[in-house]
N, C-alpha and C positions, 0 to 999 in steps of 0.2 A: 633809521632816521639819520640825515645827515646833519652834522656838526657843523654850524656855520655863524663865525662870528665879524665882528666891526674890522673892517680892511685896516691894516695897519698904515700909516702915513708914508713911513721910508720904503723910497723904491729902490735904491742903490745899495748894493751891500760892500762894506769894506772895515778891517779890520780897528780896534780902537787904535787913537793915534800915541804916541811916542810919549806925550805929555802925561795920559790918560796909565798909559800902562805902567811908568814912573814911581805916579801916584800912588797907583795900585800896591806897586811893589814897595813903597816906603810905608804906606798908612793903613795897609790889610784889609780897605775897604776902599768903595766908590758909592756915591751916591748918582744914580743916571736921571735927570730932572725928566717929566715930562716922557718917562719911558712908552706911556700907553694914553691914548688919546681920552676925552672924557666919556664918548659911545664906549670905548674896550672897559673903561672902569664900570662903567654902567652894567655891563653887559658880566662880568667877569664877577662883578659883588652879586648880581642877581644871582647867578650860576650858586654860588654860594650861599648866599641865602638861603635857597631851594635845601642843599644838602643839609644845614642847620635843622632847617623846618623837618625836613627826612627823620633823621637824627633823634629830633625831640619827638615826633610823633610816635616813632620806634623803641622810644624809649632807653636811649641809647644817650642820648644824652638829657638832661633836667631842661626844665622851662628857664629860660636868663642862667643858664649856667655858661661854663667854659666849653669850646669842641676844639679838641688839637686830633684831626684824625689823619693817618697816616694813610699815603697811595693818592696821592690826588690825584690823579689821570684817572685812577678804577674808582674813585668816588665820588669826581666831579670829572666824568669825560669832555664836557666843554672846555676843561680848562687847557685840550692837548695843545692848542697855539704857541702856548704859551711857553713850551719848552721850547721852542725853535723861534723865538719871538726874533723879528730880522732886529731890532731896535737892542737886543740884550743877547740875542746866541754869539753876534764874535768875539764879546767878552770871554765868553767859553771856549771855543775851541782855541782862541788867540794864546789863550795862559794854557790849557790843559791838549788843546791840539783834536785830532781825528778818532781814535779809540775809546770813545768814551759812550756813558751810558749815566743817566737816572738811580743813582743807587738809594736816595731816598727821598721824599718829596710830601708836604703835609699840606694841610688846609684847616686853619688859625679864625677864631672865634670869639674874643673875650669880651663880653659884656662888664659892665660899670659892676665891680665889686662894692658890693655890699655893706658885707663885714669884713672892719678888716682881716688880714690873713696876717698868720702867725709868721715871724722872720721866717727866712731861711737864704744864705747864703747861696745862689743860684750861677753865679761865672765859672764859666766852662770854656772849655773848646772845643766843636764838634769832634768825630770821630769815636767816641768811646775806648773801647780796648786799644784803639793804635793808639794811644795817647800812655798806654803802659809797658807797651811791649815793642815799642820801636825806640832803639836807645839811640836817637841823634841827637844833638843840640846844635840848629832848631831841630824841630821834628821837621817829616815833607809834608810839602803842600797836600797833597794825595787828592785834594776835591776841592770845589768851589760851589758857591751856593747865590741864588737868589730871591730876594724880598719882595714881593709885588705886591705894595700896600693897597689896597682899595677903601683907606679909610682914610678919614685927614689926624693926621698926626703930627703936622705942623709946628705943633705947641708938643712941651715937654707935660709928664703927668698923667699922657693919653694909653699906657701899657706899651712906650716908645722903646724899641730897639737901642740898647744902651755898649758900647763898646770902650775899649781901651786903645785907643789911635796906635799903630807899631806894634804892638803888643803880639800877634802872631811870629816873630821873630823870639820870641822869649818861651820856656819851655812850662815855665812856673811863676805864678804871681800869690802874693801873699793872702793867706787866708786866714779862717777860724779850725779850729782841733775839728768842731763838728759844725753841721750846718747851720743848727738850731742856734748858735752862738753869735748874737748881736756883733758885726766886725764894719769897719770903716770902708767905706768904698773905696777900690784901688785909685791909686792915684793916677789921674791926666783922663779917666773915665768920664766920657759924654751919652747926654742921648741921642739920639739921630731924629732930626725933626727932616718929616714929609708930606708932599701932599700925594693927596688917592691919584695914584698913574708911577708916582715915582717907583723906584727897585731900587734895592741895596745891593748890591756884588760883593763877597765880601770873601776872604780866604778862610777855610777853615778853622786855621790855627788860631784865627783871634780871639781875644777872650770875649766872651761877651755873654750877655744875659738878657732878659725881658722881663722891664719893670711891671707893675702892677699899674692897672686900669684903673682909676677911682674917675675917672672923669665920665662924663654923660654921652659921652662917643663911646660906640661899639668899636672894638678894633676888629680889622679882619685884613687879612694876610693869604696869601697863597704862596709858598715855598718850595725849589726843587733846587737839590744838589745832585751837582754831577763829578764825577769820578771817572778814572779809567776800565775801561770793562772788564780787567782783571779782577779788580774788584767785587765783592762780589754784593749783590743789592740789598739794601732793606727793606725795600715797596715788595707787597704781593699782588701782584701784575698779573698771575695766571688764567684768571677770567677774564681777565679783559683780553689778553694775547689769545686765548681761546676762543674768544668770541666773535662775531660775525661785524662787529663794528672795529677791528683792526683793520680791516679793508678800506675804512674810512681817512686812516689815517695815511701821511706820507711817509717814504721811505727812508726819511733823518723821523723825523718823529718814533717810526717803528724800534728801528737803534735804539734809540734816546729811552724807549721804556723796554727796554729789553727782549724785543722779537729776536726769534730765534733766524739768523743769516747766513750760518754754514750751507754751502750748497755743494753737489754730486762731487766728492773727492777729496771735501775740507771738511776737516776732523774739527769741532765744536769750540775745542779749549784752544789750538790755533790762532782759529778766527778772532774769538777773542782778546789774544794775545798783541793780535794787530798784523797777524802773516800773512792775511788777504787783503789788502788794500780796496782791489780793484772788485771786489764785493760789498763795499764797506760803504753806506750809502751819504756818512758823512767826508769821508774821503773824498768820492765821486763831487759832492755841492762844492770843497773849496778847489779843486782842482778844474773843477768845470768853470768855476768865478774868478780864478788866479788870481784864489788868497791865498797861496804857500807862500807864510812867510820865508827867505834863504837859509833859515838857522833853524827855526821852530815855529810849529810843527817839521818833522823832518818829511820831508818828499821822497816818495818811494818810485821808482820809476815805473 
């Protein structure tokens, strides 16, 4: 079956502007308004929905409970647009450049809580383990991620994306001994209010967390960070790259979820590395659309 969803709007592609990227770099987030038209939300919650309903039938997830399931692409393949979305991909390659890939990506579900839930002190930083074992201050950027709401979140209350503005520049913000430990929100912490099309762009590093849903809106989200493909992924991708519907997809999308690209005389871990450019099918889009930026991404000849 082929995969076919609502035409996106922008026909022009070009990199975010000077202002945009600024921003980025002072406040560790952007919010892009109006990223996906009201058919792609339609079209992209339904998608979802579907996987919910999957889920709960399968008994994999409960009736009105929560789904945070990890692989979007291999569990909602409608959603593959969305990694190359023209309206949100040159934010990605803009900051992280040509070598990159998908390294983890979820698909976000929470219904109107019930009872309440017990504290728990929840602000993080993506990344897991680099957050222990890489001694910089700051730490690197290493990924960027984004938010594709398809619910309205608008209003604060609704299980809104809550952040600390700047804060990715800092390596440690104050907490409780343990989680369970009633602690005051850090200070300059907002929510991010949205409507269903918006996405959040947002740097790793930043602190941030996901309040609790108590409102009468379903949240739901679609999520994908990407990283340099040194890196190595958290999606298990396997069947889906094994299977007959990777033909469907394009050849920045295939990259993006980690089809294998080494071809007759390029060693695997190279390729990756970023030593073939000229196989490298996100390379081939900015250079064919002369987006190299002069300084970054660097142009290989």
């Amino acid at each position: 079956m082929t995969i076919t969803a609502p035409t996106a709007t922008q026909t022009s592609i070009s990199a975010p502007s000077v202002e945009l990227r600024e921003q980025f770099e002072r406040d560790g987030y952007l919010v892009i308004k109006g990223a996906l038209t009201p058919d792609e939300v339609a079209y992209y919650a339904n998608a979802l929905d579907e996987v919910y309903e999957a889920q709960v039938a399968a008994g994999k997830t409960a009736p009105g409970a929560s789904m945070h399931t990890l692989g979007a692409v291999a569990n909602c393949p409608a959603s593959v647009n969305l990694v190359d979305h023209p309206v949100t991909f040159p934010f990605i390659w803009s900051v992280l450049g040509w070598n990159i890939h998908i390294y983890h990506s979820h698909l976000d579900v929470h219904p109107k809580i019930v009872t309440p839930k017990p504290y728990l002190f929840e602000w993080h930083q993506d990344g897991g383990r680099q957050n222990r074992e890489i001694e910089t201050t700051p730490r690197p950027r290493l990924s960027v991620k984004l938010a594709y709401w398809l619910s309205d979140v608008s209003e604060t209350g609704r299980g809104n994306f809550k952040v600390v503005p700047g804060s990715h520049l800092v390596n440690r913000i104050d907490g409780p001994p343990r989680r369970d430990v009633v602690w005051p929100e850090p200070e300059g912490s907002i929510e991010i209010c949205a409507n269903p099309g918006d996405v959040v762009f947002f740097d790793r590093r930043l602190w941030h967390t996901r309040t609790n849903n108590y409102s009468d809106i379903t949240r739901k989200g679609m999520f994908f960070a990407y990283s340099h493909r040194w890196s190595y992924g958290r999606d298990e991708n396997d069947a889906l790259l094994a299977s007959e519907q990777l033909a469907e997809f394009t050849p920045v999308q295939r990259q993006l979820l980690g089809a294998q690209l080494a071809g007759p005389g390029q060693i695997k871990g190279d390729h990756q590395w970023g030593h073939c450019p000229d196989t490298t099918p996100v390379y081939g889009y900015l250079k064919d659309n002369n987006l190299f930026d002069p300084s970054y991404p660097p142009l290989i000849p």
